[in-house]
C-alpha positions in Angstrom: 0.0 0.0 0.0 2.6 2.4 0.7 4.8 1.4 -2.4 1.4 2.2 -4.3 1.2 5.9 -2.8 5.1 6.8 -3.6 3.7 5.7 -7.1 4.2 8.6 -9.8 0.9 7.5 -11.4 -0.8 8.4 -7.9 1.6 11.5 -6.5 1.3 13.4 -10.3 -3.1 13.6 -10.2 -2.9 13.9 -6.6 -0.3 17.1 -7.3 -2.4 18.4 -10.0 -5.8 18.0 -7.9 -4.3 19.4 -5.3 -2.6 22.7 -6.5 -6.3 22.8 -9.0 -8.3 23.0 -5.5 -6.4 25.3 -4.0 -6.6 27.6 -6.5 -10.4 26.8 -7.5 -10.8 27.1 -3.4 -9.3 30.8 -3.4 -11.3 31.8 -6.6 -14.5 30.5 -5.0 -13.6 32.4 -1.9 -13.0 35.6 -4.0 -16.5 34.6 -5.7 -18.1 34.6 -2.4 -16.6 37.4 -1.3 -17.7 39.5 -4.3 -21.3 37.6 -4.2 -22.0 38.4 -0.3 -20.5 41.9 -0.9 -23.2 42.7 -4.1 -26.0 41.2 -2.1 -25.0 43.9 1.1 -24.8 46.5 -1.2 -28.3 45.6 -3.3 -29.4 45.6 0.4 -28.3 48.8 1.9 -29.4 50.4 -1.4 -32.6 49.4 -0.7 -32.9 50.1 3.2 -31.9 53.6 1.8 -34.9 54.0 -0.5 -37.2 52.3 2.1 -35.9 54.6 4.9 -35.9 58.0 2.2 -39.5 57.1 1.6 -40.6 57.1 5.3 -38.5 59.9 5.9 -40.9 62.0 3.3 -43.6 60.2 4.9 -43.2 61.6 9.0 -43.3 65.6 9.8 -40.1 65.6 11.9 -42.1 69.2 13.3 -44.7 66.8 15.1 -42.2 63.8 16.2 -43.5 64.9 20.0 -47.1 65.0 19.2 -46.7 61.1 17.6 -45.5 59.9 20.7 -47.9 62.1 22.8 -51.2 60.9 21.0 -50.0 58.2 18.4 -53.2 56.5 17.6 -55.5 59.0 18.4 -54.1 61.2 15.4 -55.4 60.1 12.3 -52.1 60.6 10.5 -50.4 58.5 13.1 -52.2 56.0 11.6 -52.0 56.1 7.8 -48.3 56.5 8.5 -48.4 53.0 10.4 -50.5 51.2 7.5 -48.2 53.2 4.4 -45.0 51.2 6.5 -47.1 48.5 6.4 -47.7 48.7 2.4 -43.8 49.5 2.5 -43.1 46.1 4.0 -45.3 44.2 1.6 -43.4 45.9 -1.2 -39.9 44.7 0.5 -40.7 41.2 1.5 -36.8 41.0 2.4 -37.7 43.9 4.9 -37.4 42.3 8.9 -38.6 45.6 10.6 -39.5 48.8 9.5 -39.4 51.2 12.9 -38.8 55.5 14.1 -36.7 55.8 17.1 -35.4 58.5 18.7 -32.0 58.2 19.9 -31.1 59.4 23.8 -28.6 57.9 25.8 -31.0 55.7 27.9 -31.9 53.8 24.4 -33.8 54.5 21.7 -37.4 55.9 22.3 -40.0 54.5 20.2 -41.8 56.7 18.0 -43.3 53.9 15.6 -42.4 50.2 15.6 -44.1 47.9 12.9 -42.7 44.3 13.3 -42.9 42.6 10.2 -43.0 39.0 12.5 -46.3 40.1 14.4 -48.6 42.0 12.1 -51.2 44.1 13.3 -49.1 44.8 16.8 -47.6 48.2 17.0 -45.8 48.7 20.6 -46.9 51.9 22.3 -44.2 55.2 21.3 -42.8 56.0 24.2 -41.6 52.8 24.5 -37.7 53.0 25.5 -35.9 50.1 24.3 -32.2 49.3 24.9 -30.0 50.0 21.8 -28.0 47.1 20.9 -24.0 46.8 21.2 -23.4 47.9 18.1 -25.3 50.8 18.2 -24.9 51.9 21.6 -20.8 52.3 19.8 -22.6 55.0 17.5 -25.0 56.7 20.0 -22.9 60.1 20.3 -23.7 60.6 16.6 -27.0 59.2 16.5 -28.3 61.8 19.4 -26.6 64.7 17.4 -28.4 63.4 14.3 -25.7 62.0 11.8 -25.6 59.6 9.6 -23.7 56.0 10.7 -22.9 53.4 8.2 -24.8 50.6 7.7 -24.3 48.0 10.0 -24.4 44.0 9.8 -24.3 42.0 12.9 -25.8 38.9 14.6 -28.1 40.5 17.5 -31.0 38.8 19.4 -33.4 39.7 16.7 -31.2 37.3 14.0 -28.6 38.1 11.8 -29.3 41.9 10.7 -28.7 44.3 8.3 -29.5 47.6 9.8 -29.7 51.2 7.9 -31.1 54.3 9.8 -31.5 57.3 8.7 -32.1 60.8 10.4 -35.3 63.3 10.5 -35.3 67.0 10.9 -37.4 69.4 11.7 -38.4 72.3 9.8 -35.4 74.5 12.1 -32.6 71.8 11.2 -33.0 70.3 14.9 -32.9 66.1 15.3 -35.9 64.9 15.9 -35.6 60.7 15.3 -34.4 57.9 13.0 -35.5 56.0 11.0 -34.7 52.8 10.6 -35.0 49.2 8.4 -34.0 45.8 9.1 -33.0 43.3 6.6 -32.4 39.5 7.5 -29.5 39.0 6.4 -30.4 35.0 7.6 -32.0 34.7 4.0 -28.9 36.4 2.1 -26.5 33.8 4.2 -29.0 31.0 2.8 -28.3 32.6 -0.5 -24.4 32.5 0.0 -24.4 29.1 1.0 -26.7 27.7 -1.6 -24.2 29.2 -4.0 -21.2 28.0 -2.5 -22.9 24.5 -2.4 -23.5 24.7 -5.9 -20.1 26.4 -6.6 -18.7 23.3 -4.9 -20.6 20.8 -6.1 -20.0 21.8 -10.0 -16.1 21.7 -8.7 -16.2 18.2 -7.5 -17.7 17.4 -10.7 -14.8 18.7 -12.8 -12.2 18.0 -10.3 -13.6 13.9 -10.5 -13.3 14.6 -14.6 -10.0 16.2 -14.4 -8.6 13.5 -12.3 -9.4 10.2 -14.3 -8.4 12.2 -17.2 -5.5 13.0 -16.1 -4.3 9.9 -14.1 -5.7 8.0 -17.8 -3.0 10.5 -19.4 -0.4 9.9 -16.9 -0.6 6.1 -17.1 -0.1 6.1 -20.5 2.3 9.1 -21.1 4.4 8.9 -18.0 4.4 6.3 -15.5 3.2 3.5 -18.1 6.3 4.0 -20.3 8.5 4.3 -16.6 7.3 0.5 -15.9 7.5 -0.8 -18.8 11.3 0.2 -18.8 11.4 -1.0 -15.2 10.2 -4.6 -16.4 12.4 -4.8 -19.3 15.3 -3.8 -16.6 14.2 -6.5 -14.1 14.5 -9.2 -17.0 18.3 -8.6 -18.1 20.6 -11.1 -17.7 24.8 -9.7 -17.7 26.3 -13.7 -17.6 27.6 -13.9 -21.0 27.7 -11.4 -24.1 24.5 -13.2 -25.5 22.5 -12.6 -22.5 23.5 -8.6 -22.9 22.9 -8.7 -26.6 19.2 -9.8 -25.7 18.7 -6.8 -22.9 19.2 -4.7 -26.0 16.7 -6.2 -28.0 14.3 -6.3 -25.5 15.0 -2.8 -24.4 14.4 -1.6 -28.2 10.9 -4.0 -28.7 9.4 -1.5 -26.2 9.6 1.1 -29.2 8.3 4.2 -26.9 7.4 7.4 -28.9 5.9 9.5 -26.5 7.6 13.0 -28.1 8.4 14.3 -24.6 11.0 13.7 -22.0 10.4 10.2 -21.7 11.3 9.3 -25.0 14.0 11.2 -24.2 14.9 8.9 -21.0 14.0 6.0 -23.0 16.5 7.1 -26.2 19.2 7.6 -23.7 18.7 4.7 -21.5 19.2 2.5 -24.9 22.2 4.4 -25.8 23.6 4.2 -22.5 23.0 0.1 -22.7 24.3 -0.4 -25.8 27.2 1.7 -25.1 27.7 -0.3 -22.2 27.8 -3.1 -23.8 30.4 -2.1 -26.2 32.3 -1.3 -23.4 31.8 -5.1 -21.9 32.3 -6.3 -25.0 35.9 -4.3 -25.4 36.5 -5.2 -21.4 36.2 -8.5 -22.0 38.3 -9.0 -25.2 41.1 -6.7 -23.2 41.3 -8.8 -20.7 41.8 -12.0 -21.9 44.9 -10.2 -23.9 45.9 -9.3 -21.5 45.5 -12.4 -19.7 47.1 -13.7 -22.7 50.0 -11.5 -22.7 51.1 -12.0 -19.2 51.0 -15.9 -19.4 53.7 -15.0 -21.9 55.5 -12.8 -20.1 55.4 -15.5 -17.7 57.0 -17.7 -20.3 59.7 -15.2 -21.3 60.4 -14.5 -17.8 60.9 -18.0 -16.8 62.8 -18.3 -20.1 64.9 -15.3 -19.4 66.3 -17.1 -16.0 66.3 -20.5 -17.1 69.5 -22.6 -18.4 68.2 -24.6 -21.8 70.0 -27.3 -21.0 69.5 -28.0 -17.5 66.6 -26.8 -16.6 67.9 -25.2 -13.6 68.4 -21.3 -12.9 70.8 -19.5 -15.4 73.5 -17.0 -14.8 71.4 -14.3 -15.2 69.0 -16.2 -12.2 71.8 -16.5 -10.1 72.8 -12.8 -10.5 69.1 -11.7 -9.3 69.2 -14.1 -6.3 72.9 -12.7 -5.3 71.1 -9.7 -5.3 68.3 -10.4 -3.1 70.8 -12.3 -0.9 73.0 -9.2 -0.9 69.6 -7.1 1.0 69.1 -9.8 3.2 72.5 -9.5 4.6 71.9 -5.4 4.9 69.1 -5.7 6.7 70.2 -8.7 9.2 68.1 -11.6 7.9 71.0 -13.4 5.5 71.2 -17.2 6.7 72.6 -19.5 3.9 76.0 -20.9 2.4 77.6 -21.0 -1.0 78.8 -24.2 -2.9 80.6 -23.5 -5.9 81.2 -26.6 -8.3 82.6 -27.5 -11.7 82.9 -30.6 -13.9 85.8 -32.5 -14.3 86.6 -34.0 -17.8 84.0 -32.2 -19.8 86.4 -30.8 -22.2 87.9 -35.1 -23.1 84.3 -36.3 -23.0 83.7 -33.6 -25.9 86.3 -34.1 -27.5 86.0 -38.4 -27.9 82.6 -38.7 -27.3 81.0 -35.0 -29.1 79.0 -32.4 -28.0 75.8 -34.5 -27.7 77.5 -36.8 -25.2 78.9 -33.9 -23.3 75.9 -32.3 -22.7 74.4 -35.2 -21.9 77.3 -35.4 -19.3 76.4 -32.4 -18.3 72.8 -32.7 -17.7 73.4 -36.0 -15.3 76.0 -33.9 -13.5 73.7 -31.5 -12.5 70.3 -33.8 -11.7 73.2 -35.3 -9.4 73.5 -31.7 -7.7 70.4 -30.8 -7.6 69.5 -34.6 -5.6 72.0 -33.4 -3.3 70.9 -30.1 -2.6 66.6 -31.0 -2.9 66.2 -27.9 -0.7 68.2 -25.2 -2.0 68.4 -23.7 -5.7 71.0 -24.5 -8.4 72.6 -22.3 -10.9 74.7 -22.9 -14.1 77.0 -19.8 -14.3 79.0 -21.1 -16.4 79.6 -23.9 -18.9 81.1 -26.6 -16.5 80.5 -24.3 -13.2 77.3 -24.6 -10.9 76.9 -22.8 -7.8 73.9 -23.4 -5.4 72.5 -21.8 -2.9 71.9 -23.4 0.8 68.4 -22.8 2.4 66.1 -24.7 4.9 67.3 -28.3 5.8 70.2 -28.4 3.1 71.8 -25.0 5.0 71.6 -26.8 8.3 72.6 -29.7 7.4 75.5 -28.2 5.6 
């Protein structure tokens, strides 16, 4: 399972998906942005034409006598039912109400709740601003203008605009003021990031078997058929690496990207490695070849042809050695020099064959004598050999 997830064919989509949501994620989150921040401002432009309308609608000159007499004016009353007709005509209205702001609260001066038609609380009525306002109150008692605000309160999630009424002398006299749920508009925001979502799951889902179908067969499909072919080459003899090329070059990838590429060098690279074997191998049984006759000459070199034994030239390289084995302390052997008597009379009655033959006896004789130690001809007649081991102490 974990060999599967370090699996190119998996990592690559899983990249791709990955970087595609984050950026999909950030554009929907610049989408919602943008959508919640349209749907606030279609809403605060209409709480400013409800509020301008029921600004025309109240005499800020008889804001007292309102609260004094409310329903008992007749005007009181056809200003309650035209907020009324207001609401109906801005079904995304919460409350329409006129308050006039004091630092105990806000003093009601009318109220229409859009949740419990027909009720209108008495003016008078001093209700207690909430938190949000109550950071705006300075202002609102002098009569300017706040900006909107949007806030969870105890009423719901709220868009709130107010708006403030003169009299005819430029004096404050009230606000007033509109409620939108802003409960529906979140609704709205999260049906449409729902969607938003739901059409990106949809694509992402497409992308990625697309993508891990494109992978497979451009990318990590090519990678293990090269990694089979690998796992099946033999390196015993220079038939078995003749056949890794062949069955490197029956995969025949043509992708016309970077893994033809890899594949184009990875054959060149094999078949110049097997020129390289190839050349390796041939070298070395030369050279193989050549030593063993080295070998031969060197043995040559230090051998007498008629004895068998160690020439001149032999002895001369063991004096030497002998000579640094004195220097440095180690020296323990003995010299026997010897020579053959009559050599020169069996030559001359017998001939040269016979006198070598002579020769030849004399020295198997000397070397059965001296089993243990090495024997040199220096000379025609003359033999020297060196005592070592048992033949030096038994000297």
């Amino acid at each position: 399972m974990k060999k599967k997830w370090k699996s190119l064919s998996v990592r690559l989509p899983l990249l791709f998906i990955s970087s595609f949501l984050s950026v999909m994620l950030l554009v929907v989150f610049v989408i919602y942005m943008r959508f919640e921040k349209r749907m606030i401002d279609e809403y605060t432009r209409m709480a400013q034409g409800v509020t301008k309308l029921m600004q025309k609608r109240i005499d800020g000159d008889k804001i007292d006598e309102y609260i004094e007499r409310n329903f008992e004016m007749a005007e009181y009353n056809e200003i309650l039912d035209y907020f009324s007709a207001l609401k109906e005509n801005y079904p995304d209205v919460q409350f329409l109400y006129v308050y006039r702001m004091k630092q105990d609260g806000g003093h009601v001066v009318f109220d229409l709740y859009s949740d419990t038609e027909g009720y209108y609380d008495p003016p008078g009525t001093v209700y207690e601003l909430e938190d949000d306002l109550k950071s705006h109150l300075d202002k609102l008692c002098r009569g300017e203008e706040i900006p909107v605000l949007i806030d969870h309160t105890k009423y719901g999630y709220l868009l709130t605009y107010l708006r403030p009424v003169f009299d005819s002398r430029g004096n404050y006299q009230c606000h007033v003021c509109a409620d939108f749920s802003m409960d529906y508009l979140h609704e709205q925001d999260i049906a449409f990031l729902c969607s938003i979502l739901l059409i990106l799951a949809i694509v992402v889902a497409i992308l990625l078997l697309i993508d891990i179908r494109l992978i497979r067969k451009n990318i990590t499909g090519p990678l293990k058929r090269m990694v089979k072919c690998a796992d099946e080459f033999a390196y015993e003899t220079e038939k078995d690496r003749f056949r890794n090329i062949q069955l490197m070059e029956e995969l025949d990838i043509h992708t016309g990207d970077e893994i033809q590429e890899l594949y184009t060098v990875f054959l060149s690279v094999l078949k110049e490695s097997i020129f390289y074997m190839t050349n390796l191998s041939r070298a070395k049984d030369d050279i193989q070849d050549k030593e063993l006759k080295i070998g031969q000459i060197s043995k040559k070199a230090y051998k007498d042809d008629l004895t068998g034994v160690g020439n001149k030239a032999a002895y001369t390289s063991a004096a030497e050695k002998l000579n640094q084995d004195i220097a440095k302390g180690t020296a323990g052997f003995a010299i026997v020099m010897m020579d053959i008597n009559n050599l020169k009379y069996v030559n001359d009655n017998f001939g040269h064959e016979k006198g070598d033959d002579y020769i030849r006896g004399c020295c198997t004789m000397m070397c059965e004598v001296y089993k243990h130690s090495p024997v040199f001809r220096v000379g025609g007649d003359e033999f020297v050999a060196v005592l070592q081991n048992e033949d030096y102490v038994n000297r």
